[in-house]
C-alpha positions as CSV (number, residue, x, y, z in Angstrom):
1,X,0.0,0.0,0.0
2,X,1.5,3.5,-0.8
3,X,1.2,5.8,1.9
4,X,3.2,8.3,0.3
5,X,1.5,11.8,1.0
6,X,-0.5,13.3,-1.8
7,X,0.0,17.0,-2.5
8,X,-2.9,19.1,-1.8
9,X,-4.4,20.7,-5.3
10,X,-4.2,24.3,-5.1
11,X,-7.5,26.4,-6.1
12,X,-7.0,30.2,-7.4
13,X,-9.1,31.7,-4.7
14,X,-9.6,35.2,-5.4
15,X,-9.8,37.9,-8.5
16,X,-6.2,39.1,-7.5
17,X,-4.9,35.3,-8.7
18,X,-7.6,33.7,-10.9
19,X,-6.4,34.6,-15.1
20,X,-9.7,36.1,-16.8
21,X,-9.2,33.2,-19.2
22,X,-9.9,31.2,-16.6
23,X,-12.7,32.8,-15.2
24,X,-14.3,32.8,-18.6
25,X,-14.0,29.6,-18.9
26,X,-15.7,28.6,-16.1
27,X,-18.2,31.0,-17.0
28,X,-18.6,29.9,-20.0
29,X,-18.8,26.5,-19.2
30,X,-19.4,25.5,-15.7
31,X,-16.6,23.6,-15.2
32,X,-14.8,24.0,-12.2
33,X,-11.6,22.6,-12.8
34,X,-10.7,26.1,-14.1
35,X,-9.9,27.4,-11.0
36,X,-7.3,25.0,-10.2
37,X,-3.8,26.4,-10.1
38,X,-2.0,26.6,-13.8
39,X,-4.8,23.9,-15.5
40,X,-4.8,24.5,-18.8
41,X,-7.4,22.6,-20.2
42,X,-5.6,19.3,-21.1
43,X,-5.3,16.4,-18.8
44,X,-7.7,15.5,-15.9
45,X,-7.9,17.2,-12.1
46,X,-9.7,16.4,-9.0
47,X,-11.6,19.2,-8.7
48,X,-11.9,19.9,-4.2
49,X,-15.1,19.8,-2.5
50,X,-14.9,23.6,-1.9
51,X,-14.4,24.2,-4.9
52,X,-18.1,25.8,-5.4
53,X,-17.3,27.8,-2.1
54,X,-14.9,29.3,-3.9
55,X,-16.2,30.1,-7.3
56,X,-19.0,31.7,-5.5
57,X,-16.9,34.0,-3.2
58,X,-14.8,35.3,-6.4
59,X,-18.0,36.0,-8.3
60,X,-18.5,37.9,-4.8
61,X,-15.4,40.0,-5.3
62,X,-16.4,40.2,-9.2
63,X,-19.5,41.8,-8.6
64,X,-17.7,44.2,-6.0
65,X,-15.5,45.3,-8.7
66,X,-17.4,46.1,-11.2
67,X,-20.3,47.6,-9.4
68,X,-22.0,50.6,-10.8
69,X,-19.6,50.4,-13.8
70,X,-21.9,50.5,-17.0
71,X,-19.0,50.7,-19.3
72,X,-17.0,47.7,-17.6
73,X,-20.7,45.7,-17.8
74,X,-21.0,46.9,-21.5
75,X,-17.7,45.3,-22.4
76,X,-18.9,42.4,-21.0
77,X,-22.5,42.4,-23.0
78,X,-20.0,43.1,-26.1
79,X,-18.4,40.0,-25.5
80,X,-20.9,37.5,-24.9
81,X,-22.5,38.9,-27.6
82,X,-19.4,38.1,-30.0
83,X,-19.8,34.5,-28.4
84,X,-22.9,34.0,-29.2
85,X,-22.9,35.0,-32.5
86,X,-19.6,32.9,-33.2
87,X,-21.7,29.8,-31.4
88,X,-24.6,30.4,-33.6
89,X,-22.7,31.2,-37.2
90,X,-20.5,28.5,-36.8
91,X,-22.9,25.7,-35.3
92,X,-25.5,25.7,-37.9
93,X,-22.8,25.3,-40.3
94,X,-21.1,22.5,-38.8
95,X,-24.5,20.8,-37.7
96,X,-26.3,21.1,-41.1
97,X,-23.1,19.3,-42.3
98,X,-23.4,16.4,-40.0
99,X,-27.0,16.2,-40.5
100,X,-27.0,15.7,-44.8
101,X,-23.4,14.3,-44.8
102,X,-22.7,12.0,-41.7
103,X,-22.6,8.9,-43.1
104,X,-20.8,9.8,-45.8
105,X,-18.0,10.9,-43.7
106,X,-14.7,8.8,-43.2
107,X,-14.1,8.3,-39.5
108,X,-11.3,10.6,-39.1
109,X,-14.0,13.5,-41.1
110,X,-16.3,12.8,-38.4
111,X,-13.9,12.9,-35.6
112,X,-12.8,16.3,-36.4
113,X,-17.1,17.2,-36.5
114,X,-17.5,16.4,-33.0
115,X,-14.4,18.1,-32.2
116,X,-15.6,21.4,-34.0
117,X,-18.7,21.6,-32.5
118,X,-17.3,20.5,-29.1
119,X,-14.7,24.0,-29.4
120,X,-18.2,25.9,-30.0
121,X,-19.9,24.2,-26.7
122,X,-22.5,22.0,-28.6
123,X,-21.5,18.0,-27.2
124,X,-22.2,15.7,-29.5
125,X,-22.5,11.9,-28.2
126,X,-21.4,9.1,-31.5
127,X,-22.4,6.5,-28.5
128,X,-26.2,7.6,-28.9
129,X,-28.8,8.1,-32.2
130,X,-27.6,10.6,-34.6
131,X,-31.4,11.9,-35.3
132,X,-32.0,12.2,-30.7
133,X,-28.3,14.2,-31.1
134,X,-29.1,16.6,-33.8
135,X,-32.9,17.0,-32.3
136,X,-31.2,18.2,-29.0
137,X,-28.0,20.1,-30.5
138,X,-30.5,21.8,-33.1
139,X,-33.0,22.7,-29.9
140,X,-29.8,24.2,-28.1
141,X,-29.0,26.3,-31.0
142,X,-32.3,27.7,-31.4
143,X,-31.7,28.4,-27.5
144,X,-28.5,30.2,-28.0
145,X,-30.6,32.5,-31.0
146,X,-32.6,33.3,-28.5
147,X,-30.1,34.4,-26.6
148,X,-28.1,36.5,-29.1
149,X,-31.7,38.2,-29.7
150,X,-32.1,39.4,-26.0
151,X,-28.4,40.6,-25.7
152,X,-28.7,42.5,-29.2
153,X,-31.6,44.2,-27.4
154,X,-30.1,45.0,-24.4
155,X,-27.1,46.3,-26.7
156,X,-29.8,48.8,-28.1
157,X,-30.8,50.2,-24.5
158,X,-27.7,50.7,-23.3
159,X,-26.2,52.7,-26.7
160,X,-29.5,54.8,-25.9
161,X,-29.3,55.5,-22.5
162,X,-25.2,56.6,-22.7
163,X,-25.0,58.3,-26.3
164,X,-22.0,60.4,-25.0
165,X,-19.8,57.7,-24.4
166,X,-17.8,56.6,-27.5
167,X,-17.5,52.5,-26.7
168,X,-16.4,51.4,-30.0
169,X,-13.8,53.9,-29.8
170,X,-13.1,52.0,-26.0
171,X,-13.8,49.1,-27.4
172,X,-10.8,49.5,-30.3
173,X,-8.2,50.6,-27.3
174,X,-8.6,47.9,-25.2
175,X,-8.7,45.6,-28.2
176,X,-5.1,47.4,-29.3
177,X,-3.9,46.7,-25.7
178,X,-4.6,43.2,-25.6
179,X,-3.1,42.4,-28.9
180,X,0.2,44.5,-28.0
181,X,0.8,43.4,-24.2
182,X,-2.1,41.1,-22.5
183,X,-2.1,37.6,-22.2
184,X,-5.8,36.7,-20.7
185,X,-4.1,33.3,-20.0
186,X,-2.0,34.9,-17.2
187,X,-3.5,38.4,-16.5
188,X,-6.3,38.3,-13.6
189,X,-9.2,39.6,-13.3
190,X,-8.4,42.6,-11.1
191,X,-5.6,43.4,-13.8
192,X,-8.2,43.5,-16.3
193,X,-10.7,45.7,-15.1
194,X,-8.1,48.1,-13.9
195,X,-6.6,48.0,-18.1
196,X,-10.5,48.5,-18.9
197,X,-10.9,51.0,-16.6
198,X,-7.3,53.0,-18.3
199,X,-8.1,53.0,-21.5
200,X,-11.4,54.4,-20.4
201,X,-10.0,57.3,-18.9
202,X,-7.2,57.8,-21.8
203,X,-10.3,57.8,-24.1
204,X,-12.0,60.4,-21.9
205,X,-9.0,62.2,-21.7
206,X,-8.4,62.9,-25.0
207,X,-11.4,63.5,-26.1
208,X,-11.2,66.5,-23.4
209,X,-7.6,67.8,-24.6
């Protein structure tokens, strides 16, 4: 019997350590195994028991931060938004595919289907009927339609309600930033509200020199 000592798995445990890839991720996803240290999406982890505990207390500190910020909560309708669309664009393509050509498909063709549709979040199962699959994955697309529609509209409202801010003109900054200097993989969150929250005030600034 080994009684050799395992190593407890560390959890990133606050918005100071967690990388907003990370917390996207999870967002994104559900799955917890984001928040343990350095995972990077390969291999398996035991995910702790607290691990809920803690996803709830940084979505605590999350909400903290960003509190009464419409801009910072814009970004953040921008980018689900962007999701969604990417989800829906590329999912009805890829599922229309395996719908008229499946059985057609060599193995390896299908393989690389399921793995397509898995990077867009729509699980296909090979183990079960392909007509119950594409039923469901075509019912959660519809679902995520539905879902672009209502953040589209609550684009519209917030453009009305703060006319005098120029967000695509944020948007572009921060967009320039990242592509220059920030790694989401290892920046967190705190980090990247506070670079939001810059390139805010440089836009605002200028705009008043």
């Amino acid at each position: 019997m080994d009684n050799k000592q395992l190593t407890p798995i560390r959890l990133y445990t606050n918005c100071d350590e967690l990388p907003m890839w990370n917390f996207e991720q999870v967002r994104k996803t559900g799955d917890l195994k984001w928040l343990v240290y350095l995972f990077d999406g390969f291999g398996e982890v035991e995910v702790p028991e607290d691990a809920p505990m803690v996803w709830d207390n940084i979505l605590s500190q999350y909400s903290e931060l960003t509190a009464n910020n419409e801009t910072i909560q814009y970004f953040e309708l921008l980018a689900d938004q962007s999701d969604l669309q990417t989800r829906l664009e590329f999912g009805a393509i890829l599922l229309q595919n395996v719908a008229e050509r499946w059985h057609l498909m060599p193995k390896y063709i299908q393989e690389g289907y399921v793995d397509a549709l898995k990077d867009h979040r729509f699980y296909l199962d090979t183990r079960k009927p392909l007509d119950k699959e594409l039923e469901r994955l075509f019912r959660q697309l519809k679902a995520v339609e539905m879902k672009l529609k209502q953040f589209n509209g609550e684009k519209e409202v917030f453009e009305k309600k703060r006319p005098e801010t120029d967000l695509i003109e944020v948007k572009v900054k921060i967009q320039r930033i990242i592509k220059m200097s920030i790694d989401l993989k290892k920046v967190s969150i705190k980090e990247w509200l506070l670079t939001i929250t810059d390139a805010i005030n440089s836009v605002k600034s200028s705009k008043n020199g």
